[in-house]
C-alpha positions as CSV (number, residue, x, y, z in Angstrom):
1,X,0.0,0.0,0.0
2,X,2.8,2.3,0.8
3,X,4.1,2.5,-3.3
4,X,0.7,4.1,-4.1
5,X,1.9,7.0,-2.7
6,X,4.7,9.8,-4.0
7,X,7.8,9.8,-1.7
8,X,7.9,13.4,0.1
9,X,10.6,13.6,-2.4
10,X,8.2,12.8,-5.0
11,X,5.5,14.8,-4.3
12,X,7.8,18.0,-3.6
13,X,9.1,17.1,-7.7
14,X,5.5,16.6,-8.7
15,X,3.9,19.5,-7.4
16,X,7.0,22.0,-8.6
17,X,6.3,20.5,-12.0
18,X,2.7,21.1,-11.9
19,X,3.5,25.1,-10.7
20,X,5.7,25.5,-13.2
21,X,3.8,23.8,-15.9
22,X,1.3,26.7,-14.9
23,X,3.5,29.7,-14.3
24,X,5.3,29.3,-17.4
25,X,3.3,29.3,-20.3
26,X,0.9,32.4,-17.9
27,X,4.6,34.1,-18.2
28,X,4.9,33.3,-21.7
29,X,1.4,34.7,-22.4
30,X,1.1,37.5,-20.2
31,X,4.6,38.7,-22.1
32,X,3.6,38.1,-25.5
33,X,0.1,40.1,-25.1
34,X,2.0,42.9,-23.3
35,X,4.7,43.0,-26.5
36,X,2.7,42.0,-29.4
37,X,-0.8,41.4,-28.7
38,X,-0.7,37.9,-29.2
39,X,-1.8,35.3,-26.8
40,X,0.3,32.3,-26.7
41,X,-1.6,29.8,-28.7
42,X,-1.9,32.6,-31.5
43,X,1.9,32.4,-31.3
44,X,2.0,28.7,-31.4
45,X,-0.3,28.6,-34.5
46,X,1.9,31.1,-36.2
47,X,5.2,29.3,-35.4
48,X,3.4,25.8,-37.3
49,X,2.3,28.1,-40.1
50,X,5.5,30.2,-40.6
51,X,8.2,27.0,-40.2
52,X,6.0,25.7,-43.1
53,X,6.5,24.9,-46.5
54,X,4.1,27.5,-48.4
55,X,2.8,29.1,-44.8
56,X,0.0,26.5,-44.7
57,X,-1.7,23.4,-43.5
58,X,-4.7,21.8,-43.3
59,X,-6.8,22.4,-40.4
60,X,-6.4,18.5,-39.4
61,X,-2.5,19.0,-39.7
62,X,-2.2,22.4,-37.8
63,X,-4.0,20.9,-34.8
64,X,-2.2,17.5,-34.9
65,X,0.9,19.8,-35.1
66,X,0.1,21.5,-31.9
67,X,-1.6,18.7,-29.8
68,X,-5.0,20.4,-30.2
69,X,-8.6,18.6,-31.0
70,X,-9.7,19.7,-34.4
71,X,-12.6,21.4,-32.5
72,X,-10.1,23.4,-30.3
73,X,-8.1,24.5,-33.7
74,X,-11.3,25.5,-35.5
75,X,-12.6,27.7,-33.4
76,X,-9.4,29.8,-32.0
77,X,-8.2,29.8,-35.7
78,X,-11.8,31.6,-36.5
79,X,-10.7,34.1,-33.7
80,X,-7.6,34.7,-35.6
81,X,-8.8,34.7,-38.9
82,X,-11.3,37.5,-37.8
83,X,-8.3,39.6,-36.6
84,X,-6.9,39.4,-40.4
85,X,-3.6,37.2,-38.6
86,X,-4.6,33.7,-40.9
87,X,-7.2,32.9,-43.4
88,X,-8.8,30.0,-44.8
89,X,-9.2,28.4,-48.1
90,X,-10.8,25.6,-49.4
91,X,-8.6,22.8,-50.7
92,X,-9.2,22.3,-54.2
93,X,-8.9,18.4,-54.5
94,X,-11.1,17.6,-51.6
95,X,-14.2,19.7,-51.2
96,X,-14.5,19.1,-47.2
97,X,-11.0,20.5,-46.4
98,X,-9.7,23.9,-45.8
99,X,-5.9,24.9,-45.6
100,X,-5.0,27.7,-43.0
101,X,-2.8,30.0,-44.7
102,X,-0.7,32.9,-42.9
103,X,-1.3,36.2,-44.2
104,X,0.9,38.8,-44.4
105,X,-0.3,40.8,-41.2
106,X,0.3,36.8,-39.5
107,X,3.9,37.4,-40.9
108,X,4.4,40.5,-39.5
109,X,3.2,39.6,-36.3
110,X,5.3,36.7,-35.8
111,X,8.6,38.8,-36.9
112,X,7.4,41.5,-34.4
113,X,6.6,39.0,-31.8
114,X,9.5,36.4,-31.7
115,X,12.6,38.2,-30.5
116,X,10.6,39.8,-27.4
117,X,9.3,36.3,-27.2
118,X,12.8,34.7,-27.2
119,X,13.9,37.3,-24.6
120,X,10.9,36.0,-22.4
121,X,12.1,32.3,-23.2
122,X,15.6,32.9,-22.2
123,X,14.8,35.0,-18.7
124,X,12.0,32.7,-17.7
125,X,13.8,29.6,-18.4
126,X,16.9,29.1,-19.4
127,X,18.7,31.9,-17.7
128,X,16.9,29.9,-14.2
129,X,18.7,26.9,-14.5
130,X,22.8,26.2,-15.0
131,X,24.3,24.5,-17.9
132,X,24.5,21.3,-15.8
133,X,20.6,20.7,-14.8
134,X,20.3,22.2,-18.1
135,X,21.4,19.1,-20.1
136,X,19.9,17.0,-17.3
137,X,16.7,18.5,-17.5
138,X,16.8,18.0,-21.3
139,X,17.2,14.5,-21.0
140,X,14.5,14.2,-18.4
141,X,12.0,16.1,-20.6
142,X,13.0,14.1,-23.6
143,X,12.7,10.5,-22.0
144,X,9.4,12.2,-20.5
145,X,8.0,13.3,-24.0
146,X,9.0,10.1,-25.5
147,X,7.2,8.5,-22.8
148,X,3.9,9.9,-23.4
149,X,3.9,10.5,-27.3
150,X,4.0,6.4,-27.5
151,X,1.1,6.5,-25.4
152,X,-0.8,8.7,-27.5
């Protein structure tokens, strides 16, 4: 009965990880909003779409991209696309589809965005922690992500 419970060790790891997995992107957020106007998951959706061949995706794709249901995708990219940052158009070869495509004004705001958005990055995390948990932390959050990606 005792190894159902977290070690005090354990639970002090767990819950940090939960705080931070909190505080950061609310950092992240609050920062871009303040710099750009952008809210974090309008910078994650222009990151897929920039790093993209031809600046667009399929709606299917873009969400599968960021770890979103397609319902999740569909309506924030409406949000965006009313704001002018992506638009929409309807795949030629298959009637049902659309392709999010990044307009210019998407561009732009990406390029204004990023290097206030890197600054944030760097200060919030990687200026925190020393080269040495650095690596190990990278290791950790790769076996971690490797972990849970072959769960589905």
């Amino acid at each position: 009965m005792d190894d159902l419970w977290l070690t005090d060790d354990e639970q002090r790891l767990w819950r940090d990880w939960l705080a931070v997995s909190s505080l950061l992107p609310a950092a992240l957020h609050r920062a871009l909003h303040a710099d750009a106007g952008l809210s974090l998951p309008d910078f994650d959706v222009l990151v897929v779409l920039s790093e993209t061949d031809g600046a667009r995706l399929r709606v299917s794709e873009l969400a599968a991209a960021l770890t979103w249901e397609r319902s999740r995708a569909s309506h924030h990219l409406s949000r965006m696309e009313r704001r002018g940052l992506v638009t929409r158009e309807e795949c030629e070869d298959d009637g049902r589809g659309w392709f999010v495509v990044l307009t210019p004004a998407g561009r732009d705001a990406i390029e204004q965005a990023a290097p206030g958005h890197v600054a944030t990055v760097r200060r919030t995390f990687f200026d925190a922690v020393g080269a040495d948990d650095l690596a190990a932390l990278g290791r950790s959050l790769h076996a971690l992500r490797t972990g849970l990606e072959s769960i589905g």
